[in-house]
C-alpha positions, -999 to +999 in steps of 0.1 A: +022+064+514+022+032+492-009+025+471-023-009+477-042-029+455-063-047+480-074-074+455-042-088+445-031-087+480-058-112+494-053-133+461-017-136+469-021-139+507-043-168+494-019-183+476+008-178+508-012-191+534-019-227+513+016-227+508+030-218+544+047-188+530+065-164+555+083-134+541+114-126+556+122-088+563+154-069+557+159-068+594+160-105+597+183-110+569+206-089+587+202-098+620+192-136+623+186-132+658+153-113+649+139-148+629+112-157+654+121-190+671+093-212+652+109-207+617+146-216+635+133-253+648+113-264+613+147-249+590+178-277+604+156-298+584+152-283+554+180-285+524+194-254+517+181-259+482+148-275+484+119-260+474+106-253+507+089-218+519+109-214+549+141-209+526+134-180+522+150-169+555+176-186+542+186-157+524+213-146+543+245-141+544+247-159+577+235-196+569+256-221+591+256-253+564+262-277+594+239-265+617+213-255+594+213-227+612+231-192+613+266-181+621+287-150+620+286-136+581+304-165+556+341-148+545+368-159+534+398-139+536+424-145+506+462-151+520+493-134+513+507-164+496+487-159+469+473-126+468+513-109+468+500-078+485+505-072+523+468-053+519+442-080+538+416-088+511+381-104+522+352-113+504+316-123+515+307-155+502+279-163+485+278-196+477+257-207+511+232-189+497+201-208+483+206-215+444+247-207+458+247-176+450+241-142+460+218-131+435+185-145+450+186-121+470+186-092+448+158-109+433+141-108+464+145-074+465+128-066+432+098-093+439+086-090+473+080-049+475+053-059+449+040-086+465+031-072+493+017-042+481-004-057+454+019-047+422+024-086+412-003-113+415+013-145+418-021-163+411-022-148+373+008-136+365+047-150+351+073-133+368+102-127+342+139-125+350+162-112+326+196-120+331+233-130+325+226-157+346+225-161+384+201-136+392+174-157+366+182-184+387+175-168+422+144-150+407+130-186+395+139-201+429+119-174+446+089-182+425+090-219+435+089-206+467+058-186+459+042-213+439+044-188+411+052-192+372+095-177+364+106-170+332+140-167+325+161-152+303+197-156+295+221-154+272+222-193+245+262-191+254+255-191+295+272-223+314+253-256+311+244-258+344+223-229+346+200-241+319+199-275+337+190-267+366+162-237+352+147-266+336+146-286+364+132-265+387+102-254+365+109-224+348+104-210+312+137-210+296+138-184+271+180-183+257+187-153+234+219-150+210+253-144+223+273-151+254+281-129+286+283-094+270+249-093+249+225-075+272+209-060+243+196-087+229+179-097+266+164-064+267+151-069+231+134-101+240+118-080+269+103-054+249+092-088+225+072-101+259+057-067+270+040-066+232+034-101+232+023-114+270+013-079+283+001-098+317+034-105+327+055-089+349+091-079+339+120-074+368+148-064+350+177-063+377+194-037+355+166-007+360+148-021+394+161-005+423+147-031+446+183-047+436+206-023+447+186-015+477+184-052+488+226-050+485+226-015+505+204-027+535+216-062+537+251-066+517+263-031+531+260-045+573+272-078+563+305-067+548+305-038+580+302-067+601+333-089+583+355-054+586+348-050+621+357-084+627+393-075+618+390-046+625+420-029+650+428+003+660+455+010+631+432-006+608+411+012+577+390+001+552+406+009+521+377-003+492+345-021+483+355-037+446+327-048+429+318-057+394+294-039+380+272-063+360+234-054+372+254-029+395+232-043+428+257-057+445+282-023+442+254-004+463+270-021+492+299+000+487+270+030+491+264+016+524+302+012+532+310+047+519+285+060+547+295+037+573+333+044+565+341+078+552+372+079+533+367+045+520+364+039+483+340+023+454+363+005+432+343-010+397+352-041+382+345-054+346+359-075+321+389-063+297+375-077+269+343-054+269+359-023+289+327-002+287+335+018+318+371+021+312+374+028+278+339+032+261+346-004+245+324-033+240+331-071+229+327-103+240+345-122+274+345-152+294+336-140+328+304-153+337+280-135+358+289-091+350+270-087+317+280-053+302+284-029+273+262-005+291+258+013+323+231-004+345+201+026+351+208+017+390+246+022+391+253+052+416+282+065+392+287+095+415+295+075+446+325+052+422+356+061+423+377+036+401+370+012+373+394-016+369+391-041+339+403-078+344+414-098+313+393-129+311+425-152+302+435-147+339+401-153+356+401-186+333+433-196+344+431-187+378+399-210+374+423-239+371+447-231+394+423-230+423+403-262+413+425-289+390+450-309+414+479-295+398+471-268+411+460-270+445+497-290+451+518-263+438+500-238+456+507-260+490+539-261+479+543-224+472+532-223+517+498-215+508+481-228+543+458-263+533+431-248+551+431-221+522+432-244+493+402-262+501+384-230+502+398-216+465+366-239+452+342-209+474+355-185+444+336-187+405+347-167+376+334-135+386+348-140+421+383-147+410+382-109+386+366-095+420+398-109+440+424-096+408+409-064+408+411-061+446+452-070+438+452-044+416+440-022+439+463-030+467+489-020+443+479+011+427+479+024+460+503+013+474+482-005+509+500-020+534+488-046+564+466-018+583+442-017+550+416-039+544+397-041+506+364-058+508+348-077+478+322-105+474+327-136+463+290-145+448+294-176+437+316-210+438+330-232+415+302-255+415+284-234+388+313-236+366+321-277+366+316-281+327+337-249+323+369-272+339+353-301+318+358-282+287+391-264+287+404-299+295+396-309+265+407-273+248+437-273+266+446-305+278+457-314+315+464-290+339+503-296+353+523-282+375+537-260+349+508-242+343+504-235+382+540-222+384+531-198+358+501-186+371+507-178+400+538-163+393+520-143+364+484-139+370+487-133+408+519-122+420+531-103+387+491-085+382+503-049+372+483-017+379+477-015+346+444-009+333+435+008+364+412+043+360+410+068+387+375+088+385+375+122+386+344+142+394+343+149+351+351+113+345+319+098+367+298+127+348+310+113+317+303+074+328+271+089+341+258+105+305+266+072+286+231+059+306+210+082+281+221+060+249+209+031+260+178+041+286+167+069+270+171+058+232+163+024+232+144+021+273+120+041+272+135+067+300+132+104+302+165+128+302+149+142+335+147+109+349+182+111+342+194+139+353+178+127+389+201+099+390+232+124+392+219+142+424+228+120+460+195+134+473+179+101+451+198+071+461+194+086+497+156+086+491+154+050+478+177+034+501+155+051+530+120+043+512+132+005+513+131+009+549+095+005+547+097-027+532+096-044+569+063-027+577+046-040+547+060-077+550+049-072+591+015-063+574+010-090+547+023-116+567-005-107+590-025-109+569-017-140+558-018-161+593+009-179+578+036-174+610+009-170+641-007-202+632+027-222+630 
């Protein structure tokens, strides 16, 4: 049974009840038809962005942007013309999600178990967010929400618009050296905070498993539900490609793998730093998979590939999709218009998810009856002064470019640096945890040795099925809901 701390609880039901706060549970964010009918009529008028309570049933990966409302799960299926495969690749998108992107919602999942059992008082205490980037930003979002005090941490070399808008919306913006690979030095400035400011409370996406479970119950169904959309009877589902960065969002290939035995966990990271594929490290450009160690909540077991993406084509694929150059040669090529207006759904992590699912497609060979699933978590939006700047580094994007990326990039991506797991190989991956969790985390080498068996992921995936009894409860308490 979960331990409550009764005083914190009426403390933060306080707090939630002057601020008309409503927890969502996991069953609504799956099923919007379980949001009571009193939260749909106030939320058509509410920006999916503002700082408004009520957004958070807005995470979702349902939100209907013209009605305000909710729809069937937001895809966007890749076409032929540019993918080169005959495999049907889809991804989830994410950037109708408040903050637009996914993230906030893995934040959830590491916030609101503690808030509704007592284990974080939003009254006293800073909630910190380390991060590569977007899941800082969902975390601070939810604390607006809450009324509550964010600190985020990211990396000084992190896109200009995350710091911006941080700022803006009233967090503590704390950069560390280094660009997307240098996770050490976020988990340094943690340990820094937990000797220095002992009251607040750290959610580090890499080790809470409120973050994968949040993608496994929510994620998991939503990408079910875009398969079974397409779903026909010659049909499979080939893949879930993720990458790995906090390794939350790869739990909804868990879910999948359950759900669709026979299908496969494909993991994604960047060439440059090939820490699953080859031991490596170094530095990339792809924005939003920090690396050069395995996340403590990465189900290695369950993966069964890792593919590694040079950065050089996610940048220029960047381009292609976006600059006008582009988007014309691509019509050109008899990519349909309708398609081209959506490439801007895709970010820099979105666009290795998509390669990698290409790669995949070709390693083995798929053919129109498979489907690979992947997410897209964020847009181009995020990434504006990225176009701004290799402009100037590079100078205008033509039509040249565009014929050579597509041709290269896309339709000539080889099956190279592709890895098949074997049952050794994820034990291997699996060990490489200890050097940084148990030397430098502060983890045991039984804690460890726990992670390999699949008895534990099936025991927190099922004890976050308790989450909805606890929000039922605090939002009882609360009042919030029956008196609105």
């Amino acid at each position: 049974m979960t331990k409550l701390n009764e005083a914190v609880l009426e403390r933060s039901a306080k707090l939630c009840r002057e601020r008309g706060v409503v927890i969502p549970t996991l069953a609504q964010m799956r099923d919007s038809s379980k949001i009571p009918e009193k939260v749909k009529k106030k939320l058509p008028g509410i920006g999916l962005w503002d700082i408004d309570p009520l957004n958070l049933f807005r995470i979702s990966w349902k939100n209907d942007v013209k009605s305000g409302l909710y729809g069937d799960v937001n895809a966007f299926e890749i076409p032929k013309e540019i993918t080169g495969v005959s495999a049907r690749i889809i991804g989830a998108v994410g950037k109708y999600f408040p903050t637009g992107a996914h993230k906030v919602g893995a934040a959830f999942g590491c916030l609101v178990p503690r808030l509704v059992t007592g284990g974080f008082d939003p009254t006293s205490q800073k909630a910190v967010w380390p991060s590569t980037g977007n899941y800082c930003r969902g975390g601070a979002f939810d604390c607006a929400l809450l009324g509550t005090t964010a600190v985020a941490i990211l990396p000084e070399g992190m896109s200009r618009e995350r710091f911006e808008w941080l700022k803006k919306i009233g967090a503590e913006v704390i950069a560390t050296p280094g660009t997307e690979s240098n996770v050490k030095e976020i988990y340094d400035k943690c340990w820094e905070l937990r000797r220095t400011r002992p009251n607040d409370i750290i959610f580090n996406q890499f080790e809470e498993f409120g973050n994968p479970a949040w993608h496994f119950h929510v994620t998991g169904p939503a990408l079910a539900e875009v398969y079974e959309k397409v779903k026909t009877p010659r049909t499979r589902l080939a893949a879930f490609m993720s990458a790995t960065g906090s390794a939350g969002t790869i739990a909804a290939g868990d879910y999948l793998k359950k759900k669709y035995p026979g299908s496969l966990i494909g993991a994604v990271e960047a060439l440059q730093c090939p820490t699953l594929y080859n031991n490596g490290f170094g530095d990339h450009r792809i924005e939003g998979i920090g690396d050069k160690h395995v996340p403590w909540i990465h189900n290695v077991r369950n993966t069964d590939a890792v593919v590694a993406i040079d950065d050089e084509d996610t940048i220029r694929l960047l381009r292609l999709f976006n600059e006008p150059a582009g988007k014309a040669w691509l019509l050109k090529q008899g990519v349909p218009a309708e398609a081209i207006e959506k490439l801007p759904l895709l970010g820099i992590s979105c666009i290795c998810n998509l390669l990698s699912a290409i790669k995949f497609a070709k390693y083995y060979e798929l053919g129109p009856d498979d489907v690979v699933l992947t997410v897209f978590t964020d847009s181009e939006e995020l990434y504006t002064s990225r176009l701004e700047d290799l402009n100037v580094e590079r100078g205008a994007y033509t039509e040249m470019d565009a014929a050579r990326d597509l041709d290269r990039r896309l339709h000539g991506a080889k099956t190279d640096y592709f890895r098949e797991l074997g049952y050794r190989d994820r034990k291997a991956l699996h060990n490489l945890k200890y050097f940084t969790w148990v030397e430098q985390q502060g983890k045991t080498s039984d804690e460890l040795r726990q992670l390999w068996d699949p008895a534990f992921w099936d025991a927190q995936y099922a004890e976050a099925e308790g989450w909805d009894a606890l929000i039922d409860s605090f939002n009882a308490r609360t009042g919030v809901l029956a008196a609105m």
